[in-house]
N, C-alpha and C positions, 0 to 999 in steps of 0.2 A: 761663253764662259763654261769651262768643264764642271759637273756636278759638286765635286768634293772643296772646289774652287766657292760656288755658290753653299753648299751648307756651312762651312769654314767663316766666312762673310754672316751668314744668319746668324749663328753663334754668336757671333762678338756684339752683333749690333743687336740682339734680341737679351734681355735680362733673365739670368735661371729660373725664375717662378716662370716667364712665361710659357716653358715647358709642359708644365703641368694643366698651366691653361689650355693650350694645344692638345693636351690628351683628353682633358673632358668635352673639349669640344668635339674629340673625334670619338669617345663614346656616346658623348649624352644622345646622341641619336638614336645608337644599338639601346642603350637603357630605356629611354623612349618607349621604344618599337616593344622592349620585352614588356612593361608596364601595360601598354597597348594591348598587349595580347592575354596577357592576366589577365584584365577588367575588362575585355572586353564580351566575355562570355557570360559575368553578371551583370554588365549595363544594358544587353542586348534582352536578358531575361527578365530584369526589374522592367523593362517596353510593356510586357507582355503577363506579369505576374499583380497579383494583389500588390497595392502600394504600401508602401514603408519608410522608414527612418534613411536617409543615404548614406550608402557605408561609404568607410574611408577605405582607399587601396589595400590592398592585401591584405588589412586587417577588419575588414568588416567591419560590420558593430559591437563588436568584441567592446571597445573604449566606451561606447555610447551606454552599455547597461551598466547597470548598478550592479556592486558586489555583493551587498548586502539586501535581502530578499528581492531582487531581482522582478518577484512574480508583482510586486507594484508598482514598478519600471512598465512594466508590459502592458499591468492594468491601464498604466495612465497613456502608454501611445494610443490602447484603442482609443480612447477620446477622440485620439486626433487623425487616426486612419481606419477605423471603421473596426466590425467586429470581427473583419477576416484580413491581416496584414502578414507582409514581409520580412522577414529578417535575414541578416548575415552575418552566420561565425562560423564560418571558413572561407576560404576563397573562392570555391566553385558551387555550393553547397547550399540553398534555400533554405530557409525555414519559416513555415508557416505558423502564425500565429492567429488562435481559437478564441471568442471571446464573448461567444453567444452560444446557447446550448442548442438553438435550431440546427446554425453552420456546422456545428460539430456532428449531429446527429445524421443530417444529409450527406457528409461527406465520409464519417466513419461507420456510419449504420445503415444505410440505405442498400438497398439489394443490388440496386446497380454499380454502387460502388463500396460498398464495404469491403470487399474483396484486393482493389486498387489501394487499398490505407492500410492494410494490416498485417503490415512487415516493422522491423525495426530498423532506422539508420545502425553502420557497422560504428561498434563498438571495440577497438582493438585492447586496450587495455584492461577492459575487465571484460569483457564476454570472451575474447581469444586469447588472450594471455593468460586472464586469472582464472575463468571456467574453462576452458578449452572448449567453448561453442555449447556444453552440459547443459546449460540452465537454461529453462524455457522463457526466461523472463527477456532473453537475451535472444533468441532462435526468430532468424528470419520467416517470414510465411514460407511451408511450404511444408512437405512430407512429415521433416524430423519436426517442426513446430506442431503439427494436427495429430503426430501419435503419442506427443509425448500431455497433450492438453486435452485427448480422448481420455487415457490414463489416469492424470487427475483430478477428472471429472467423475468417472467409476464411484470415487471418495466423496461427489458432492451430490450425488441422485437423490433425488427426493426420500428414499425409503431409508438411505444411510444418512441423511440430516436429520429426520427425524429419530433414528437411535441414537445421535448425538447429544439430544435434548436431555436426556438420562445426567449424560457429564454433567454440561453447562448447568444447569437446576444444581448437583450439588457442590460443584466450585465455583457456582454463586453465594450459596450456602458459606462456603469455606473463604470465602471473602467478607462477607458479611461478619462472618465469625472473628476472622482479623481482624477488623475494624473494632469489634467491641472490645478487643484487648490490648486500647490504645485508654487503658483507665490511668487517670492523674495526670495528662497531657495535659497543661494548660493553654486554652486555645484563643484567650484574650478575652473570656466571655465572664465576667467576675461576677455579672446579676446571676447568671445559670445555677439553680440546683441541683443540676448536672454536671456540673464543672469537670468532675473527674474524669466525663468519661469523651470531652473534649478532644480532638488533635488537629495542633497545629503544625505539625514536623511532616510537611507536604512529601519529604523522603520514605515517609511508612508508609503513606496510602497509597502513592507510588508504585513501591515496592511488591503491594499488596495486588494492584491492579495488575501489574507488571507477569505476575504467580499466575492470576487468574488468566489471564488469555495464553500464557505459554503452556500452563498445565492443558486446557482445551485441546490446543494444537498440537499438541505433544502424545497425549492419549488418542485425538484423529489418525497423528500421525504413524505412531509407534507404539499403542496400547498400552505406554506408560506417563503416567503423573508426574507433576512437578511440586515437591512441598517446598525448596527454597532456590532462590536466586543464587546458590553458592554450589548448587548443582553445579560439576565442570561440566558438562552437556551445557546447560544456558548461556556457561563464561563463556564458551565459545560459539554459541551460536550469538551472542552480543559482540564480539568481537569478530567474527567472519560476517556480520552485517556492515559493521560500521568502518573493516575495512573495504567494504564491494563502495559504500557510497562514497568513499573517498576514492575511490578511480572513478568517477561518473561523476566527476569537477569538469564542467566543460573548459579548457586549454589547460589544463595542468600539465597536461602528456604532450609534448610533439609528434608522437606517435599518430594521434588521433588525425591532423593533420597532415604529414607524412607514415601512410602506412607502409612504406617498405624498410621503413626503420626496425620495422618488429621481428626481421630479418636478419638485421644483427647477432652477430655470436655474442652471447651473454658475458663472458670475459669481456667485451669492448662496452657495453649497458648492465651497469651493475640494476639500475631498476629494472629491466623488465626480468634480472636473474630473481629480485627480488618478489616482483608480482607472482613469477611463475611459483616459487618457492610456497611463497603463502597460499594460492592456490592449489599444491598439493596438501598441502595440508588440511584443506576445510573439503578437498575429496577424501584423502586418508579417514576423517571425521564420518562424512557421510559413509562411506564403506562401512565400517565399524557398526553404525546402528543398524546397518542392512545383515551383518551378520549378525547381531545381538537376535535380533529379530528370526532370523533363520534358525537359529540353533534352540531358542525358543519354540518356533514351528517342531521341531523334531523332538523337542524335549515330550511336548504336548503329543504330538502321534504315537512316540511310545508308550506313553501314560495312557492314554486310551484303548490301546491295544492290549497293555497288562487288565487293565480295569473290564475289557469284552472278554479276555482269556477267562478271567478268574471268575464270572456270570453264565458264561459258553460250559465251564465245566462244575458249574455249583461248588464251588471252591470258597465262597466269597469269606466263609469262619476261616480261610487258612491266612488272608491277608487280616495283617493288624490297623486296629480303628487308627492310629496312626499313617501305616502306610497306607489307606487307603485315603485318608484326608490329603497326605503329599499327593499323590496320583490325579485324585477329583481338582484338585488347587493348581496340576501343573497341566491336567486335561482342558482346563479353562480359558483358556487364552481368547483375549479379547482382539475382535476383529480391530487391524487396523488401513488402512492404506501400502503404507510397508507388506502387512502379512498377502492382503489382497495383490498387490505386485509380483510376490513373489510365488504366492500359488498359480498366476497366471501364467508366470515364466516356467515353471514348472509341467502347467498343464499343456504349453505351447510346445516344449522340448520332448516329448514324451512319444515315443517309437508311433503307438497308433494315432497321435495331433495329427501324423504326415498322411494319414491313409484317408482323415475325412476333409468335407471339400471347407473351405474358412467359415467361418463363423462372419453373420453382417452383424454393423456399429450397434444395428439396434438391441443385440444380443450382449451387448456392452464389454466387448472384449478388443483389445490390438493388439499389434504386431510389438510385443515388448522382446523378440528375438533381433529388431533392426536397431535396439537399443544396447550398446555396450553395457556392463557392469555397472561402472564408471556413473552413464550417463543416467541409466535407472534409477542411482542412489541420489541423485540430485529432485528425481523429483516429489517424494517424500519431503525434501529437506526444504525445499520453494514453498513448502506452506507456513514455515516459520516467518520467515522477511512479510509474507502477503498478509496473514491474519493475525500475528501475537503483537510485534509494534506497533502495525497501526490502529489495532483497537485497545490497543493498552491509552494511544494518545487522544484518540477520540472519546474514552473515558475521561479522563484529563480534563478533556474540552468540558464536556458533560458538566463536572464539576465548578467551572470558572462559571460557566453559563449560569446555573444555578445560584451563584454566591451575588453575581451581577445580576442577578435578572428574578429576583426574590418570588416576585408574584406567580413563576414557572415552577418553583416547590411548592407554592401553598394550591395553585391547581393540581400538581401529580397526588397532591398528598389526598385531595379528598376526593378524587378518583379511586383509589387505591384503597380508600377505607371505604369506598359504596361494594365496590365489587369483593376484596379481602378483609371484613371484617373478624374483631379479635375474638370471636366467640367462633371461629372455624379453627384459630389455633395451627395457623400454616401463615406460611410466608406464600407470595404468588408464586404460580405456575406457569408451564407457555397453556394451561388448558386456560386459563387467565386472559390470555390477549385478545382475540374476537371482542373480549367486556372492556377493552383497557384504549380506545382510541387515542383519549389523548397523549397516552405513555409509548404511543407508535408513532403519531407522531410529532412528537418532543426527543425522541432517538430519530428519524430522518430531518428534523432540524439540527442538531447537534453537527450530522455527517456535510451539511448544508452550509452553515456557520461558519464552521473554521475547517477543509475539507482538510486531513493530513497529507495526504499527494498533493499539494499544492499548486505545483506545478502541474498538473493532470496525470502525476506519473510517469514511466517510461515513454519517451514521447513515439511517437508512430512514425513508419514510411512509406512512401508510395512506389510502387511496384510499376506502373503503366504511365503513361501521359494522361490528361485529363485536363476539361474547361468545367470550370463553375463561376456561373456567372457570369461569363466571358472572360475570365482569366484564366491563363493557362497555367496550368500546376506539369512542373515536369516528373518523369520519375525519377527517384530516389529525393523528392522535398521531406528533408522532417515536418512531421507536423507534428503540432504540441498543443494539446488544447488547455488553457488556460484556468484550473478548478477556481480558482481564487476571483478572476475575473469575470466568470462564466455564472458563480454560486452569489456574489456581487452584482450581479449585473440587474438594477433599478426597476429595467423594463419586464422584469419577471418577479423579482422581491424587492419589491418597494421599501424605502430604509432598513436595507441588507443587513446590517450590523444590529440590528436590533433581533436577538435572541427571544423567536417567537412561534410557538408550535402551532397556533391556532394555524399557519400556513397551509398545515399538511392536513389538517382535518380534512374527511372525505367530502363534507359538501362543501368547503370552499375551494377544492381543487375541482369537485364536479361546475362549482361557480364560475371559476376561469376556465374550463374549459370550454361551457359553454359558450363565454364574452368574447374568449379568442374564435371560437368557431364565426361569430355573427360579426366581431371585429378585423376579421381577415389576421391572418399568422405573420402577415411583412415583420421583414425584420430590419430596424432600424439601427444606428448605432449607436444606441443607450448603453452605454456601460457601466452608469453611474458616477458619480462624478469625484475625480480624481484627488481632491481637497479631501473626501469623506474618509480616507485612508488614514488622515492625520487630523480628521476633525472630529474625534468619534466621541466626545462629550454633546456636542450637538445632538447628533444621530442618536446617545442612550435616551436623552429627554426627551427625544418626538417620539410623539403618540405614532406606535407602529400603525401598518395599514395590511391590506388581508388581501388586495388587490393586485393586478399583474396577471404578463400574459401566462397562458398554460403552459409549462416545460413539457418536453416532447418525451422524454420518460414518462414509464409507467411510475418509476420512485417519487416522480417531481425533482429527482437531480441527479447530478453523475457523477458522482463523489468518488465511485467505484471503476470510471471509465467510460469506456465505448464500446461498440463492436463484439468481433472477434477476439480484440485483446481486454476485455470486459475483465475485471477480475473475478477469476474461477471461485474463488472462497466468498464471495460478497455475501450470495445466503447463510452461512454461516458463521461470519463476523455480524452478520445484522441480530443473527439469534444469539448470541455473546453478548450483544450491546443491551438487545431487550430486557435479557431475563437480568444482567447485573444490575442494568436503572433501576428494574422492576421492584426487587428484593433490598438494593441500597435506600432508593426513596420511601419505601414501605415501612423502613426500619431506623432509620437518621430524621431527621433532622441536618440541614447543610447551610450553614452560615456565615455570613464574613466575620473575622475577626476583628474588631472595636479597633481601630485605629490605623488600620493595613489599607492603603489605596489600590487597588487592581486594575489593572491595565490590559484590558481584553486583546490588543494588540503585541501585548509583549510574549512574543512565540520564537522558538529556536530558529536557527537557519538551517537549510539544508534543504534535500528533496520531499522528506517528508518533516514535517512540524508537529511542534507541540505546543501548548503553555511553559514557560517557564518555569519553576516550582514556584510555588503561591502557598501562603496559609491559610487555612480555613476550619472552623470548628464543625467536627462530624460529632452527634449526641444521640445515641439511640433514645428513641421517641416517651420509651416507658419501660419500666419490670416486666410488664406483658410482652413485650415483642422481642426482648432480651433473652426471657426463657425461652421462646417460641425459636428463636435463635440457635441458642444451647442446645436445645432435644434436637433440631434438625441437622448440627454440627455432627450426632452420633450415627444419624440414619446415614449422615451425605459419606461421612468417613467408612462405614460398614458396605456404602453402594460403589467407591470407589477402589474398593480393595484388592480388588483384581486389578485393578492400572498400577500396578507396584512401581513406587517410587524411585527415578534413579538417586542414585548417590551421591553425595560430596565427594 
């Protein structure tokens, strides 16, 4: 029977759907086969990797996690796969989840492999699209990551932490001083004699804390102060933060998962015209205080140069007690991070730099010539995102802790008055801390409790192959260490959730270390138990316990990270944290307000967390520490005058 003869025949006797049926049958093979080869290059690795959750095809475990805080999603799988599991949110793409602070420390700190961890997974949408690769926070391991984190370390040496102490001491002061001028606030407290000078408008203290770590950072950064949040300088560094954490939504972008999308001409992707757009703009910003900063430098060299002329030739009656005060006032210039960058870069480009042989690391200078303009001004501007947010939230915390956890003010309080009592007529100092343990730590509790990178921060990458354990970690696995889970985890703080500083006292950390030493370090998969996330009226009423194994930190926790990508500013968010408990508990009183339930657990979403606004009655403690207040308001204002204020 000729061909056309027999399809003519099929036609008639076959019904039109069955067409259709006949084409899937002749794909679904080919679809098959492709699906086959997707998965098969994570079924073959889940053989051989920490075990986990089973992803669904192409979509991983994208479905399987929770939208909403996610980090007790994670908590609760350790339960059920140990303190070193698998994940998948992408298709080809690992990710390692951290859940114990040994696993974390061996695999991100250890000599033999910290090196293999301390890259980032690619980040298209905000490290390449919206930095252009600038940000260090963002910078794979390697040349441009080591010169640009030499650099702002320069800012964190031991000799420039401690002339920081100067700031911090009087925008403690100047926070303190805020707070007492929250008079007739009603804070719910109707027995108080104090009443007046109550505040319940968790928006002022807020606002107040808020001032205080970005002025810090601000004067670290750029030698100038912050007096209000209505600074455009702050509006936009609040808003070039909070647009970076919104590109770092894991799937928001298909980019993330197809990177050759970011390839596209921006007329066809109006978003990535628009990431790029906004990205120029928070470089344009940076630039800007790189020049404010420079022209300042030169302001200051000619003033000194007039001021040596006019001493060089015994002139000094020809200058007026005026112009001499501009001169001395504009010769002044407070060192900052910016100025040090730029002296560097100056001293690097200078005709005889080329004649002598390099300077070594320990000389503490780099190669800030391999760094564009561009790229320089970002890194000044990285110590805002690292030290003003998250120690403005971990003040926050501070404060819920205390309101919750009463018996933790009435211990700082009479610490505080053994070592600063009112007949010295000062508020504490950092010469203070050596005397002050429990106020150290009940601030490494605080960072413990409720960690603000909750997630562990920017998560890590792996650079090499590697077994741990007997499981093979490929490279390029994210890994993610779990702060939330890690700072939770039973087998180290026993009923977690219980806000308790006695922890970190020195002989009960010298106690556990011991017990761990004589109890062997194994690590088991105690995560604590996944119910206590949402059972935390339990947890306040049990009598804490002081017990648990040693953390493998020197801090007793890793609030601040790992490794190599450890964060650079840590010592000096820790001295922000201490000196502001120090001087706010010395001087308040901090209360719950009569009728206000508080919810230790109720904290924002996002990468990094806070408390939600709360109310609470702040009451300076007496008239003695009021005025004691007042007089140090005038020194802190007189010590900070050289950090001239930006603008509205």
């Amino acid at each position: 029977m000729p061909t056309s003869l027999l399809l003519s025949s099929l036609h008639r006797l076959l019904p039109h759907s069955s067409h259709l049926i006949l084409l899937l049958l002749f794909l679904l093979p080919i679809l098959s086969l492709t699906l086959l080869l997707l998965t098969a290059k994570p079924f073959l690795l889940r053989l051989r990797m920490p075990p986990g959750p089973l992803p669904l095809p192409l979509l991983g475990n994208k479905p399987h996690l929770a939208r909403s805080k996610p980090w007790l999603h994670l908590h609760a799988w350790a339960s059920t796969y140990g303190p070193l599991y698998t994940i998948w949110l992408s298709r080809s793409r690992p990710t390692l989840i951290i859940s114990d602070p040994v696993v974390a420390s061996e695999l991100m700190e250890s000599p033999g492999r910290s090196g293999k961890f301390s890259s980032r997974p690619r980040m298209v949408a905000l490290g390449e699209l919206y930095w252009n690769n600038a940000s260090i926070l963002v910078q794979p391991y390697g040349k441009g990551w080591s010169v640009r984190r030499r650099l702002l370390h320069l800012a964190m040496t031991g000799r420039r932490l401690a002339g920081y102490k100067g700031v911090q001491e009087a925008e403690g002061v100047r926070l303190c001083f805020g707070l007492l001028g929250m008079d007739g606030e009603d804070g719910g407290n109707k027995d108080n004699d104090n009443n007046k000078n109550n505040n319940s408008n968790s928006q002022k203290y807020v606002s107040l804390i808020e001032t205080f770590t970005a002025s810090i950072v601000f004067c670290v950064a750029y030698g100038h102060r912050i007096d209000s949040l209505h600074a455009r300088v702050i509006k936009q560094r609040f808003a070039f933060m909070q647009y970076a954490a919104s590109l770092n939504v894991p799937g928001r972008y298909l980019v993330e998962t197809l990177p050759w999308l970011k390839h596209v001409p921006d007329f066809l992707a109006p978003w990535k015209a628009e990431i790029k757009a906004a990205g120029r703009r928070e470089a344009e910003a940076n630039g800007k205080l790189m020049d404010l900063v420079k022209r300042e430098m030169e302001t200051a060299k000619v003033a000194r140069a007039l001021l040596s002329l006019a001493e060089a030739e015994a002139e000094e009656k020809s200058l007026k007690a005026e112009e001499r005060q501009r001169l001395e006032r504009e010769s002044q210039l407070p060192e900052s991070l910016c100025s040090l960058l730029l002296e560097l870069r100056e001293a690097e480009s200078a005709p005889e730099a080329h004649q002598q042989p390099p300077p070594s690391k320990s000389q503490g200078t780099a190669d800030t010539a391999s760094l564009t303009a561009r790229d320089l001004s970002f890194i000044p501007a990285s110590l805002f995102g690292a030290g003003s947010d998250t120690t403005a939230s971990t003040l926050c915390s501070a404060l819920l802790a205390l309101v919750t956890h009463p018996e933790t003010l009435v211990a700082a309080h009479q610490e505080l008055d053994r070592v600063v009592s009112l007949p010295a007529s000062r508020s504490p100092t950092f010469a203070d801390e050596p005397s002050l343990p429990y106020l150290r730590a009940l601030c490494k509790e605080v960072l413990r409790w409720r960690p603000v990178a909750v997630l562990g921060g920017t998560p890590h990458a792996s650079t090499e192959d590697d077994y741990y354990r007997g499981y093979y970690i490929p490279a390029g696995t994210t890994v993610l260490g779990n702060s939330w889970a890690i700072n939770m985890n039973e087998a180290y703080y026993p009923n977690p959730h219980h806000f308790n500083p006695l922890r970190f006292l020195d002989e009960n950390v010298a106690a556990r270390v011991k017990r761990s030493a004589s109890n062997g370090n194994g690590n088991d998969n105690g995560n604590g138990n996944g119910d206590r996330d949402n059972n935390h009226d339990n947890n306040h009423d049990k009598e804490p316990e002081i017990g648990g194994k040693a953390h493998p930190s020197k801090s007793g926790h890793s609030s601040f990270g790992w490794g190599r990508r450890i964060c650079p500013g840590a010592q000096l968010a820790s001295n922000s944290l201490f000196i502001a408990l120090a001087k706010i508990l010395w001087a308040f009183d901090i209360k719950p307000v009569p009728g206000v339930q508080y919810d230790i657990f109720d904290y924002t979403e996002g990468f990094n967390v806070r408390p939600r606004p709360f109310k609470c009655a702040i009451t300076v403690r007496s008239e003695a520490h009021k005025r004691v207040l007042e007089r140090e308001q005038q020194e802190a204002m007189a010590y900070l005058e050289k950090y001239t204020p930006f603008s509205e």
